[in-house]
C-alpha positions in Angstrom: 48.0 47.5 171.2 49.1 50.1 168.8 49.8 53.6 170.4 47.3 56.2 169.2 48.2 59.5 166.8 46.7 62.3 165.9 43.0 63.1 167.3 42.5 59.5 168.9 45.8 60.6 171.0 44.0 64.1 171.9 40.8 61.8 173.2 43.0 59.8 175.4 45.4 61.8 177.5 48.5 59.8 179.1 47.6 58.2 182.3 49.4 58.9 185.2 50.2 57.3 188.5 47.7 57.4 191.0 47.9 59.9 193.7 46.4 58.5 197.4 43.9 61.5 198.7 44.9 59.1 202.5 47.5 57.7 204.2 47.6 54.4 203.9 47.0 52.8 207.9 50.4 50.7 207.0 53.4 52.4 206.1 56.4 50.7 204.2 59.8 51.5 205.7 60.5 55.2 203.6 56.8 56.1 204.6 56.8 55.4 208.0 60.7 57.3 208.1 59.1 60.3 206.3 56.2 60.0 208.5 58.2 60.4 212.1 60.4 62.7 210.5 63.5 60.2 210.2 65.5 59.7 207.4 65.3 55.7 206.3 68.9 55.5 207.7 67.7 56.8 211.2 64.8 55.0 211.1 67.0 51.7 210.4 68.9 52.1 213.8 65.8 52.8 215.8 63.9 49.5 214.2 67.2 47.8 215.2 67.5 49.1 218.7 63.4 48.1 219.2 63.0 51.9 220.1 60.2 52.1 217.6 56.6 49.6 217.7 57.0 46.4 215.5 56.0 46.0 212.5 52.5 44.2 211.0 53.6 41.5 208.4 50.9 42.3 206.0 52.5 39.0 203.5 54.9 36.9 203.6 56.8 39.1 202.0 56.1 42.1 203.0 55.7 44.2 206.3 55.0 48.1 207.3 54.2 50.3 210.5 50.9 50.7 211.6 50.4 54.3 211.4 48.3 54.6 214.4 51.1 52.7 216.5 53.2 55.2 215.4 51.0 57.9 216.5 51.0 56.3 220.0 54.5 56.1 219.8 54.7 60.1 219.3 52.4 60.4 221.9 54.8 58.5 224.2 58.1 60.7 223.7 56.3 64.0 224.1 54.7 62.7 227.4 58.4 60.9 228.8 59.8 64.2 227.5 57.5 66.3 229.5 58.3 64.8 232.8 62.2 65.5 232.4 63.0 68.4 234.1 64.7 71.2 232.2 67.5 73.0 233.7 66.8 76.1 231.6 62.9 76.2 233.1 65.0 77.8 236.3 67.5 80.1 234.7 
């Protein structure tokens, strides 16, 4: 396919890369970081210590976070952090 000049170039404009108007329900390792507010190195040591849920082998070859899971996980810290006393709550 030859490119196109002149007014054929003006009818088709350059395409671009898709942008998601979601987030995906399974996030790849710098989505799911980004998405718990980790950095991919940070996220690395938590998947390694089994702090964070497992991940869902979506191929052989691939594997991501459920997002969801993730949100449960959230959901878990705040609530464990909740019932830790603060020593500044009696200053």
């Amino acid at each position: 396919m030859q490119p196109l000049t002149g007014a054929e170039a003006a009818d088709h404009p350059p395409r671009r890369a898709a942008r998601l108007e979601f987030t995906p329900r399974i996030l790849r390792r710098p989505q799911a970081a980004a998405y718990v507010g980790l950095s991919p190195s940070a996220w690395d040591v938590e998947v390694a210590s089994g702090r964070l849920p497992k991940p869902v082998q979506v191929t052989s070859g691939v594997k991501g976070w459920d997002k969801h899971d993730l949100d449960d996980w959230i959901e878990a810290r705040k609530e464990a952090q909740a019932t830790v006393a603060n020593p500044w709550d009696d200053a």
